[in-house]
N, C-alpha and C positions, 0 to 999 in steps of 0.2 A: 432498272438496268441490271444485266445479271452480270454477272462478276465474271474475272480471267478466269479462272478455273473451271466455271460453267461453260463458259465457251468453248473453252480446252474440250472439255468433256465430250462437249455435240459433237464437234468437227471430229471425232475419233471416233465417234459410234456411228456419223454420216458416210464416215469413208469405208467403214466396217460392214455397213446395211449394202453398200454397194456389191461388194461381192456375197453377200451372202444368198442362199436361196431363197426362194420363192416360197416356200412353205415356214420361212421365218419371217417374211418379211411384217405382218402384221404384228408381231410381238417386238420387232424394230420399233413398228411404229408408234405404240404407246408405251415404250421408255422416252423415245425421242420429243411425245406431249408432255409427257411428265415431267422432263426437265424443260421445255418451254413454259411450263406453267409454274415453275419454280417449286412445286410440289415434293414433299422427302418426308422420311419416315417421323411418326408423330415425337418419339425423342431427341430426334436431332432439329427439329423445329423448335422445341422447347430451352432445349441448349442455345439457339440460338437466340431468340428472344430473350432469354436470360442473361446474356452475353452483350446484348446491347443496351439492357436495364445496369449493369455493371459501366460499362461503359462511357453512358453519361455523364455531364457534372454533379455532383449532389450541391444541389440550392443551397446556400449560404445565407444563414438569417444573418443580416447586416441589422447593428443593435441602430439606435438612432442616435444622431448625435446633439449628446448632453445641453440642456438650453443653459445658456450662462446669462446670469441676469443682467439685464441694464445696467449700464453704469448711473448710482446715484445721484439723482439733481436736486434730491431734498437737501439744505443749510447742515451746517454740524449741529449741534446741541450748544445753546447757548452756553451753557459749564464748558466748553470745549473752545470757544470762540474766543468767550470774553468772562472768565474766571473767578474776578472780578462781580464785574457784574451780576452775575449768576450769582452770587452768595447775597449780595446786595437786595436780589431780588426773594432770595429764601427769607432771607432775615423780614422783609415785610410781608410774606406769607404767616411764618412764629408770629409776630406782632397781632395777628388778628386772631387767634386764640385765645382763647379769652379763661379755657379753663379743662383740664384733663388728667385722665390716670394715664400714666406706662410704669413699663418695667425698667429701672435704671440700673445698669451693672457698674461697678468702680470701680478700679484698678489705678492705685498712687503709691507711688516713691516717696518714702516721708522718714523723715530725721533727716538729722545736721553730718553733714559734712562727711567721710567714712563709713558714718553710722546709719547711713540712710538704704533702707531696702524697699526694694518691690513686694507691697503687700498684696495677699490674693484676691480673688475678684471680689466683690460683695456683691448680693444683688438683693436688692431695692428698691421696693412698690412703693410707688408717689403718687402722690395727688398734690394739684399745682391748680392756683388761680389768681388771676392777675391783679383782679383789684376786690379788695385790699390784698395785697400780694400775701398769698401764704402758700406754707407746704406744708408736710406733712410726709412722711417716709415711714416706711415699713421694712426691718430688715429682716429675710426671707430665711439667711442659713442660719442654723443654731448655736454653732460655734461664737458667734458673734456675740459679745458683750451687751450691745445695745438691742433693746427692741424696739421702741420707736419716737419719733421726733416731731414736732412742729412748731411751726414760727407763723404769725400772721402780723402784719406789719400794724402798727399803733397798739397793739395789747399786747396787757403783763409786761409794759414798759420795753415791747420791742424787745423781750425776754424769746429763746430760744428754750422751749420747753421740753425733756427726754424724758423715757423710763429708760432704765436698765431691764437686762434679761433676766426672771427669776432662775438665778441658778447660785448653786454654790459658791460660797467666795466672792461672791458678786456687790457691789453697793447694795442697802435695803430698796426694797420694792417701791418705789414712789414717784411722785413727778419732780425733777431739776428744773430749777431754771439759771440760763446764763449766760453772757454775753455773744450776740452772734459771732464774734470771732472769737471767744475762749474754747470751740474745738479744734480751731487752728492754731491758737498758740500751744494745746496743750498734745498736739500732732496727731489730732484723729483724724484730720482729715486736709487739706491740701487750700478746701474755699471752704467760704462759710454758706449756710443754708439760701440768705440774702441771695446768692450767685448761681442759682439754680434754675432752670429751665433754657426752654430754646432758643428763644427771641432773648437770654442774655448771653448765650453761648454763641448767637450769631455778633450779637453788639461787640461783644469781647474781645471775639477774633479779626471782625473789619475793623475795629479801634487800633488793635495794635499792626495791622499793617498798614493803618494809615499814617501811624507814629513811626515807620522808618521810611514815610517819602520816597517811594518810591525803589526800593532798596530790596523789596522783597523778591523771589522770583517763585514762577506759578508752574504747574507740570499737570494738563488734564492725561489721568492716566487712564480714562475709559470705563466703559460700564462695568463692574466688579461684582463679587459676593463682597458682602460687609462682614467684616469679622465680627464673633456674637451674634448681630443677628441673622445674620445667613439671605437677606434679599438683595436682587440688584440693584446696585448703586452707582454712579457717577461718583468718582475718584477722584480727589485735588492734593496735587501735592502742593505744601508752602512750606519755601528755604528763608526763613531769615537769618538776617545776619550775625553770623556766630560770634562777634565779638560783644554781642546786645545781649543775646540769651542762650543760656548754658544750654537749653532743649531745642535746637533751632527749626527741627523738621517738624512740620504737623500736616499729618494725612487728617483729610476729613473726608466721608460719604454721607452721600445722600440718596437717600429714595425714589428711584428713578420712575416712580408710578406717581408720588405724590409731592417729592421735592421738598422733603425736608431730613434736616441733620439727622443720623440715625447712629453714626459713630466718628469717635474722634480720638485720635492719638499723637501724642507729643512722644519725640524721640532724641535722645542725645545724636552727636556725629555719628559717632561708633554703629547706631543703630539700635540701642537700649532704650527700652518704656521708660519714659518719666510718669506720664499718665495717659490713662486711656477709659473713655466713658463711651458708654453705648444706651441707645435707646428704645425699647425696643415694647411692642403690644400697645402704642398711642392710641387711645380711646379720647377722641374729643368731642364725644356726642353727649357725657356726661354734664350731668345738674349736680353742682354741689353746695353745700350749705355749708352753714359754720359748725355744724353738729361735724360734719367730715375731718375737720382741722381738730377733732378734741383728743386725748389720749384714753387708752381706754381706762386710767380710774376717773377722771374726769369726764368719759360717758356715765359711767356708772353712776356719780355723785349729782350730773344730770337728769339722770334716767329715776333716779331715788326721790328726787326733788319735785321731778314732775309728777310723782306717784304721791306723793302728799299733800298735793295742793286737793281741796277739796271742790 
């Protein structure tokens, strides 16, 4: 369809061919094909088509829209549900352990009354075995008085065996022995050796919330990083009742791939550490002997012994 203008145009050069001569009429007549045939000079063709490429819409990539996932029909996490439970059910996971190294870090509040401060962390390579229950500790920083400790239950009279660190100023170099609780009465430490591992870290804590009846209240605070060790963990908070225990809060996590205790902390109201242990590098694919439980001059005086027999 040719446009007003083109029209305009013909009917002006139509009425114009009419009077004009006979010796122009043939040059009339192929202007007059030329605009029926919509035909015009090569740059104003070009303009024009360019004109209607402008003209257009420009296509619009429309993004797609974002898929939002399902809503979940999977259960919460048992730690989530029934809090409870869930610990109940760690605590006979530890029980079947039968023997392992980790890394133990400790952090205790210790002295009487005013006098008591948060000491720094210690950290702590153990080896733990259930029967005959013994341990066995290694302490890592060098600052540290002590180097290392073991207790295995019926020998050297259920005696708690130490070296001291060789260093200056320090006790002579040899093995102690001494009541499993004289390093808690003498404040090195918060529990004695006896109270060490998982499966009594789980006992410990379902005991005492079963001794306020009901009294306790529970807060699943969700999958977390674990302080110290740094993995994901299920989160429980437990408020006992502050008129029972001076530390009433205790966050515990657990290791959300394998479901066992990895860290725990006791807290005053205010929000102050009383204590706080962490667990951390469990290896419980380990074979251990009673050569593992010995100190090292007591390897030594082993190692001597066996070299003389003939």
């Amino acid at each position: 369809m040719r446009s007003w203008s083109a029209q305009r145009g013909m009917a002006v050069i139509e009425s114009q061919s009419v009077a004009a001569p006979a010796r122009l009429r043939p040059v009339v007549f192929v202007l007059v094909s030329l605009l029926l045939s919509g035909c015009s000079a090569p740059g104003t063709h070009t303009n024009s088509v360019d004109s209607n490429k402008r003209q257009q819409p420009t296509a619009r990539t429309i993004a797609p829209a974002s898929v939002q996932p399902a809503p979940s029909t999977a259960p919460a996490p048992l730690a989530e549900r029934d809090p409870l439970a869930y610990m109940r059910q760690v605590q006979e996971t530890c029980s079947q352990l039968d023997q392992y190294t980790l890394l133990f870090t400790r952090t205790e509040r210790r002295g009487i009354g005013l006098l008591a401060s948060l000491h720094s962390p210690e950290r702590i390579f153990c080896w733990f075995r259930k029967s005959p229950f013994s341990v066995r500790m290694k302490w890592l920083d060098e600052d540290v008085k002590y180097g290392e400790s073991a207790y295995v239950q019926g020998r050297e009279k259920d005696k708690v065996r130490f070296t001291p660190r060789q260093k200056p100023f320090n006790l002579p170099y040899r093995v102690y022995r001494v009541g499993a609780m004289t390093p808690v009465n003498w404040g090195e430490c918060r529990y004695p050796m006896t109270d060490f591992g998982l499966e009594r870290l789980m006992q410990q804590t379902i005991a005492t919330i079963a001794a306020e009846n009901g009294r306790c209240k529970f807060t699943y605070r969700g999958v977390l990083k674990a302080p110290v060790v740094g993995c994901p963990a299920h989160c429980i908070l437990i408020e006992y009742p502050a008129d029972r225990h001076p530390a009433p809060i205790q966050e515990i996590y657990f290791d959300s791939a394998v479901n066992l205790p990895v860290y725990t902390e006791m807290r005053f109201a205010d929000g102050k550490i009383d204590t706080a242990y962490a667990y951390d590098q469990l290896d419980a694919s380990v074979r251990l002997s009673d050569d593992d439980f010995l100190l090292p001059p007591e390897r030594e005086e082993s190692s001597a012994a066996a070299g003389s027999v003939p």
